[in-house]
C-alpha positions as CSV (number, residue, x, y, z in Angstrom):
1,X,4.9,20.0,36.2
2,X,2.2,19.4,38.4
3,X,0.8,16.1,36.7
4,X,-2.5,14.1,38.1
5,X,-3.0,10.5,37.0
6,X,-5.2,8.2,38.6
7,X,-4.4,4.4,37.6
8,X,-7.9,2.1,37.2
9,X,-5.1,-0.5,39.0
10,X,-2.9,0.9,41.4
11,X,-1.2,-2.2,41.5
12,X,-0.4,-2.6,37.8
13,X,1.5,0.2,36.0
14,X,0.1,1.1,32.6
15,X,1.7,2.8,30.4
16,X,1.0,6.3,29.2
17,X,1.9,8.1,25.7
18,X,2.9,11.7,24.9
19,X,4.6,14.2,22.7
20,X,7.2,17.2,24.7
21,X,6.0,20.1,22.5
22,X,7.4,23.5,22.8
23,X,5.8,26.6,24.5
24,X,5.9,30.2,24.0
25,X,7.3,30.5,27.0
26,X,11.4,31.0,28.1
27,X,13.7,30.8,30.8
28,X,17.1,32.3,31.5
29,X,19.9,29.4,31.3
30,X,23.6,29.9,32.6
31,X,26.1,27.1,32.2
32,X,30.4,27.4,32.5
33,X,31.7,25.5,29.3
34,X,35.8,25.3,29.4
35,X,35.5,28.4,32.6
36,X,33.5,30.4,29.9
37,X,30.2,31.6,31.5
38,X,27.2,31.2,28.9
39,X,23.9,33.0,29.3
40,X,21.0,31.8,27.0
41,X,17.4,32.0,27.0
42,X,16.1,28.0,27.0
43,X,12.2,27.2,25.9
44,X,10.0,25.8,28.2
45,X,8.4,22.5,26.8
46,X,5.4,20.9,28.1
47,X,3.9,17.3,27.4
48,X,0.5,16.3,25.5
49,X,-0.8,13.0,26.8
50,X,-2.8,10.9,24.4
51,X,-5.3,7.9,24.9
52,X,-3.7,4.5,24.0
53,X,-6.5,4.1,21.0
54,X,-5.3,6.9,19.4
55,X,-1.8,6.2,19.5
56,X,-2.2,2.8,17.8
57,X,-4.9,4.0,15.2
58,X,-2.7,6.8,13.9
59,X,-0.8,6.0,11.2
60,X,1.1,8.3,7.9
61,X,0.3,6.4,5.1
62,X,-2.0,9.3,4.3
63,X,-0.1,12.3,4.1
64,X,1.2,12.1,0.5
65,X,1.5,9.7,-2.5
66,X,3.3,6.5,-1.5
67,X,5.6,4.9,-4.0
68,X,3.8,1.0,-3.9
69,X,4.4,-0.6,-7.0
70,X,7.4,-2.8,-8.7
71,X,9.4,-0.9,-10.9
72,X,9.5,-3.8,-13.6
73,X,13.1,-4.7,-12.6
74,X,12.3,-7.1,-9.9
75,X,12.4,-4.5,-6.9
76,X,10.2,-2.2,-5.1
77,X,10.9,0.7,-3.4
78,X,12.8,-0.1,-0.3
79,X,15.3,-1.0,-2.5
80,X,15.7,1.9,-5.4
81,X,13.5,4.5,-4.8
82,X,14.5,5.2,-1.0
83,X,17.6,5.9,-2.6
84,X,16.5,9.1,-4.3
85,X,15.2,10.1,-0.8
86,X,19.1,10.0,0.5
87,X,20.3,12.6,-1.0
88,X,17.7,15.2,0.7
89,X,17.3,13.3,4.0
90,X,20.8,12.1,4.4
91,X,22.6,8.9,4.5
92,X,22.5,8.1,7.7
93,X,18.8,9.1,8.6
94,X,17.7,6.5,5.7
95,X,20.1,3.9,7.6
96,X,17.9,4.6,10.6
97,X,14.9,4.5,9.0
98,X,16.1,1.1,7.3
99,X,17.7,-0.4,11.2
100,X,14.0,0.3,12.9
101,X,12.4,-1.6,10.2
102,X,14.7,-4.5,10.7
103,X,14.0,-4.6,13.9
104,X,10.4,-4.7,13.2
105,X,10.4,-7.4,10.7
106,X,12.6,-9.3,13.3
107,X,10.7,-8.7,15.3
108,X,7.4,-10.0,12.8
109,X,9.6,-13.2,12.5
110,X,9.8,-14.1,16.2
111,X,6.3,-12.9,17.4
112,X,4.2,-12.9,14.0
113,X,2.7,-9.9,12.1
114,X,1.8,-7.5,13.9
115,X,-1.9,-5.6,13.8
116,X,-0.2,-1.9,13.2
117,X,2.8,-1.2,12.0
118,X,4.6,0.0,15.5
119,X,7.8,-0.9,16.7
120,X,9.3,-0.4,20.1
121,X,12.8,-0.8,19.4
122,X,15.5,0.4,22.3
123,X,17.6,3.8,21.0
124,X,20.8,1.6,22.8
125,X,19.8,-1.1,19.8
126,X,19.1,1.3,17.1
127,X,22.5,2.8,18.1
128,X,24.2,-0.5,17.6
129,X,22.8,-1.1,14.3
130,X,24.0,2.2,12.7
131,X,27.2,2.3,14.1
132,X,27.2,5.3,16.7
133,X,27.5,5.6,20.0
134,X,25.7,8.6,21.2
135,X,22.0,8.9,21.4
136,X,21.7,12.7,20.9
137,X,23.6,11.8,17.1
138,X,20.3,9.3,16.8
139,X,17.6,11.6,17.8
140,X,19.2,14.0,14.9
141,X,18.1,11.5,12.8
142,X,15.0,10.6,13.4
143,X,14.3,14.4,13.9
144,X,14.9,14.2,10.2
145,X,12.5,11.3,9.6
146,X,9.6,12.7,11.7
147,X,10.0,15.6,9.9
148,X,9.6,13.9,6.1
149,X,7.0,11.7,7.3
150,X,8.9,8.4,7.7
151,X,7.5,7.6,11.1
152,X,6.7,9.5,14.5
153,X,7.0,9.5,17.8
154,X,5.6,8.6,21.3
155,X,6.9,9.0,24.2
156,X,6.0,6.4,27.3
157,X,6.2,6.4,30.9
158,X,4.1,4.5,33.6
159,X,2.7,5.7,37.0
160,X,4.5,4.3,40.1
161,X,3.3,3.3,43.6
162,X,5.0,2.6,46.8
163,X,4.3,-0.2,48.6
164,X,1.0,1.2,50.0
165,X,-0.4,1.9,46.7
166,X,0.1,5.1,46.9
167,X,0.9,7.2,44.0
168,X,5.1,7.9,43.5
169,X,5.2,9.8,40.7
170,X,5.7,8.5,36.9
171,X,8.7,7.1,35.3
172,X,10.1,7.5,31.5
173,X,10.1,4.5,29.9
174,X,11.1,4.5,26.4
175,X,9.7,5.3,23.2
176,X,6.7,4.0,20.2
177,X,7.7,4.0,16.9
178,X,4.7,4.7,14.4
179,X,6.5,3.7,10.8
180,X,5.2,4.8,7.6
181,X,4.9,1.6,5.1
182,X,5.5,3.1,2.0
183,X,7.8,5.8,0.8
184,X,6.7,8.6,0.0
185,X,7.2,10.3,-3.6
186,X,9.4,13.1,-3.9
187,X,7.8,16.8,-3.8
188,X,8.7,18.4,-7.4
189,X,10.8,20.9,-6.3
190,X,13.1,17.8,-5.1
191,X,12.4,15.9,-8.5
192,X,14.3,18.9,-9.9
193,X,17.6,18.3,-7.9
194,X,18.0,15.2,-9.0
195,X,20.3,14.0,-11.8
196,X,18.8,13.1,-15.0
197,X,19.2,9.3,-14.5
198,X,17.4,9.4,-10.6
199,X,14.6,12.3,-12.4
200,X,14.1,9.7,-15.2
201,X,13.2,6.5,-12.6
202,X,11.3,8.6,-10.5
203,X,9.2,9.7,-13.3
204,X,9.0,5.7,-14.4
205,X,7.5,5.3,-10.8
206,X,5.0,8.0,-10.7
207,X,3.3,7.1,-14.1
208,X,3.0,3.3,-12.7
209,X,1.8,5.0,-9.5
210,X,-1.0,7.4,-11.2
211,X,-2.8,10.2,-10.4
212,X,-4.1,9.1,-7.7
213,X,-3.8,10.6,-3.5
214,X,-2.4,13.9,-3.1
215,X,0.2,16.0,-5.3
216,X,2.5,17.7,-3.8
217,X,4.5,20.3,-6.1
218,X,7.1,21.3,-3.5
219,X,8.5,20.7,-0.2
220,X,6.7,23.6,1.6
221,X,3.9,22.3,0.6
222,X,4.4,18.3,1.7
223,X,5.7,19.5,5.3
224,X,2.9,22.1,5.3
225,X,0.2,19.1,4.4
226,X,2.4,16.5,7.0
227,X,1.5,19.3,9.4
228,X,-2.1,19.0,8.5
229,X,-1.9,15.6,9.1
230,X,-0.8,15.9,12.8
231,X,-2.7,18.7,13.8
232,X,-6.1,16.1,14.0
233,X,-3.7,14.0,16.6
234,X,-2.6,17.1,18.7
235,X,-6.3,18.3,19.0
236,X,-7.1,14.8,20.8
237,X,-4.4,15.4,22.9
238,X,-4.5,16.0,26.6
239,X,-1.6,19.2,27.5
240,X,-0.6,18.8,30.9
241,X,-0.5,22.7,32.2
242,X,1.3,24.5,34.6
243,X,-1.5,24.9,37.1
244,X,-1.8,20.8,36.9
245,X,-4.7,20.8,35.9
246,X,-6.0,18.3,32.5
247,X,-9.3,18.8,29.9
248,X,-11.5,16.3,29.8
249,X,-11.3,14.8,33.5
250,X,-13.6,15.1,36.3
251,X,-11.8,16.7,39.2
252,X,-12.9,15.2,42.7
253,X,-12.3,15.1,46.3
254,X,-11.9,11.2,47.5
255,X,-11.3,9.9,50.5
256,X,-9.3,13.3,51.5
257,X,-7.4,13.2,48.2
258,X,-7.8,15.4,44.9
259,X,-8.4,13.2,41.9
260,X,-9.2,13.5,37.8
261,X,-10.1,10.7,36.2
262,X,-11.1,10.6,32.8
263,X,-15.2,11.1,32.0
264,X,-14.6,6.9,30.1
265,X,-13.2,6.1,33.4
266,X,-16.2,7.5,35.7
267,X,-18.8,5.6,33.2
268,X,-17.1,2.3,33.4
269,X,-16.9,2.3,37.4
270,X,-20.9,3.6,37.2
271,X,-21.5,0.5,34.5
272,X,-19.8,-1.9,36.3
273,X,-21.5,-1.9,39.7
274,X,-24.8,-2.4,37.9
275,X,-23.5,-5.9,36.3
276,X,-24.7,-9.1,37.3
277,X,-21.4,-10.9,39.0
278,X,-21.7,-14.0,36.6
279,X,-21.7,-11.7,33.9
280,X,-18.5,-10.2,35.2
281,X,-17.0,-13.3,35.5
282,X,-18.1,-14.1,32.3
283,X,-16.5,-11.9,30.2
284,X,-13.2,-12.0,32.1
285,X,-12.8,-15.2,30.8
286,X,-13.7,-14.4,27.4
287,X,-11.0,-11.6,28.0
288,X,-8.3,-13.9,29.3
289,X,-9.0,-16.4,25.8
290,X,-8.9,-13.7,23.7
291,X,-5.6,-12.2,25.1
292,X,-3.7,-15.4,24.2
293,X,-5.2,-14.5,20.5
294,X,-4.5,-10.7,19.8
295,X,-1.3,-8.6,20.6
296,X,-0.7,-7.0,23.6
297,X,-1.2,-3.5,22.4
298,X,-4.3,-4.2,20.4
299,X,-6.0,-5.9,23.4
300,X,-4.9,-3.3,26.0
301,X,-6.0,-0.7,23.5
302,X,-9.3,-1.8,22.4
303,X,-10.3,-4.6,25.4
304,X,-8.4,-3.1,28.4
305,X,-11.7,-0.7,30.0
306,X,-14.4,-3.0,28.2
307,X,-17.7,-4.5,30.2
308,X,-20.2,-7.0,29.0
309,X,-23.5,-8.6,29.8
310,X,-25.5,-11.4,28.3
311,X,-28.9,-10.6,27.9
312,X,-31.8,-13.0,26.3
313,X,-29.2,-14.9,23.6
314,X,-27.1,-11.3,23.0
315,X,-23.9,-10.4,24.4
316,X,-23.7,-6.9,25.4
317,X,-20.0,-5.7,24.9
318,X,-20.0,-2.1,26.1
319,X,-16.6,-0.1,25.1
320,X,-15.4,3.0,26.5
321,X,-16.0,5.3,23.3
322,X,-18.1,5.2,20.2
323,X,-14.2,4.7,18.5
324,X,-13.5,1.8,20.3
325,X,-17.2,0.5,19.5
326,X,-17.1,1.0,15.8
327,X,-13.6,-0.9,16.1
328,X,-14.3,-3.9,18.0
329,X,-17.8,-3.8,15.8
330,X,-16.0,-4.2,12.6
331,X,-12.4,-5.9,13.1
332,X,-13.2,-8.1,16.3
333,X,-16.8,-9.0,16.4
334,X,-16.3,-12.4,14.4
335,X,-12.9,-13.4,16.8
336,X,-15.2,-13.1,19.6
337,X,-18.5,-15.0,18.1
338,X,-15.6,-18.2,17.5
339,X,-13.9,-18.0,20.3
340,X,-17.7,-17.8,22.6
341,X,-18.3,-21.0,20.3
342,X,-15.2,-23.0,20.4
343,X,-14.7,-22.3,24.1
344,X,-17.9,-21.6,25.7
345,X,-20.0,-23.5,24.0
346,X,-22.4,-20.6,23.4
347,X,-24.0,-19.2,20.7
348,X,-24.4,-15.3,21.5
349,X,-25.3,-12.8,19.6
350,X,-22.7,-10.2,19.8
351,X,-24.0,-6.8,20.3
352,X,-21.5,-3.7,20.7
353,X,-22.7,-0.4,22.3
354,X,-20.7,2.7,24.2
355,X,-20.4,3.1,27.7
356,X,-22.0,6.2,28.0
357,X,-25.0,5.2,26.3
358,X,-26.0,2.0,27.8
């Protein structure tokens, strides 16, 4: 595919996120298994690329009921009621589902808790944990767990350069794991399968549970709703088509060379060239506190194409989208009032406003 990706830094890979989604589209296969020739007809995929923001602000504890109580007996659901799960999911899939969340909360105990509930666990590990050796056994699996809900997937790969800056195409990296929290509770049409001792605690948990969220009466309807649930993702999606081209870019000729650069991108290079160089200065050292003070993912995400300007006794912190505003507004306003305090010795008045607007 003819991709075009422009890096803000040619000199630092950043990582890009998408989903391989199938086409209507087909194309004739042969392949000679044991000197047998095979003729088939093989779909052509194609990938959706998504902003980092929306990648780390999607989560599935909304598609259905989650099972988030004690049962009374001292445990809570990871350890009775995924159980009910196994027997429509399969062992196996709830021993993956159980290995990536280990390696999360390992992962919790070494670097702290996290901000989202991601994971970025290598298949080669996951593999280990479960006890198989091939990969194509694991992605089975969590096939079967993206399809009930229990967590979804994003693909990475970052742009490369040669030693000239110029751009060498992209490189597969590895994968994002977006894990669902809770369990969800069974569809009814599942609840009926069960044996009379599983129906009877699962009935125990959805009368501590309530009536509240969503009821789902069978599972049509809960992968039909899970669907539902996507389709806001996809639609913020960027599909990389055949002709190269990508929505939402600007398409440009510079310096003898076609480039598309996201509309965000364009406003922060216009913004930027307007600011006062002590301002610049200023807020890249704000930056480089506040990254020792927030995740990786969560800085890059919601600080990595931010600007800022003090004017009078406000600080002007311009982000990239009225998302990423509201965000920083609301979860990191008061992290950056202490740390322009403790550090700076300023008191500033933090003011946060979009790109486009200022």
């Amino acid at each position: 595919m003819g991709d075009i990706f422009v890096s803000e830094e040619k000199s630092k890979p950043k990582f890009k996120y998408f989903r391989i989604v199938d086409t209507d589209k087909k194309e004739p296969v042969v392949r000679t298994i044991k000197g047998k020739v095979q003729k088939y007809e093989k779909t052509i995929t194609e990938r959706v690329y998504f902003e980092p923001k929306d990648v780390f602000s999607f989560n599935l504890e909304d598609v259905t009921i989650s099972v988030s109580v004690d049962d009374g007996g001292g445990f809570t659901q990871y350890h009775n009621y995924i159980w009910l799960w196994t027997q429509f999911i399969g062992g196996m899939s709830t021993l993956t589902y159980m290995a990536i969340r280990k390696y999360l909360f390992d992962y919790i105990d070494r670097q702290g808790t996290p901000e989202e509930f991601i994971a970025f666990p290598p298949l080669d590990e996951i593999c280990k944990r479960i006890g198989v050796k091939d990969r194509n056994t694991l992605n089975g699996y969590l096939d079967v767990l993206e399809q009930y809900g229990f967590l979804y997937r994003f693909w990475t790969a970052i742009d490369m350069h040669d030693h000239q800056g110029k751009s060498n195409g992209s490189k597969d990296t590895g994968l994002v794991f977006i894990i669902r929290k809770k369990i969800p509770l069974l569809p009814d049409d599942l609840v009926e399968k069960l044996s009379d001792e599983d129906r009877k605690y699962h009935n125990k948990i959805k009368n501590l549970i309530g009536k509240s969220g969503i009821v789902i009466s069978c599972e049509e309807e809960y992968k039909a709703h899970y669907k539902r649930h996507l389709k806001d993702l996809l639609e913020k999606g960027v599909f990389t088509l055949s002709n190269g081209k990508k929505k939402n870019t600007y398409v440009y000729i510079e310096d003898g060379q076609l480039v598309a650069k996201p509309k965000e991108e364009i406003h922060h290079e216009i913004k930027s060239e307007e600011l006062k160089q002590e301002d610049i200065v200023f807020w890249k050292e704000v930056l480089d506190s506040l990254s020792k003070k927030i995740s990786k993912p969560s800085f890059e995400t919601w600080f990595g194409n931010t600007l800022a300007y003090r004017k009078d006794k406000n600080l002007i912190v311009l982000a990239p989208n009225q998302f990423a505003c509201d965000w920083i507004d609301t979860r990191y306003k008061e992290i950056l009032d202490e740390l322009i305090q403790t550090e700076f010795e300023e008191k500033l008045n933090i003011i946060v406003d979009c790109l486009d607007k200022a």
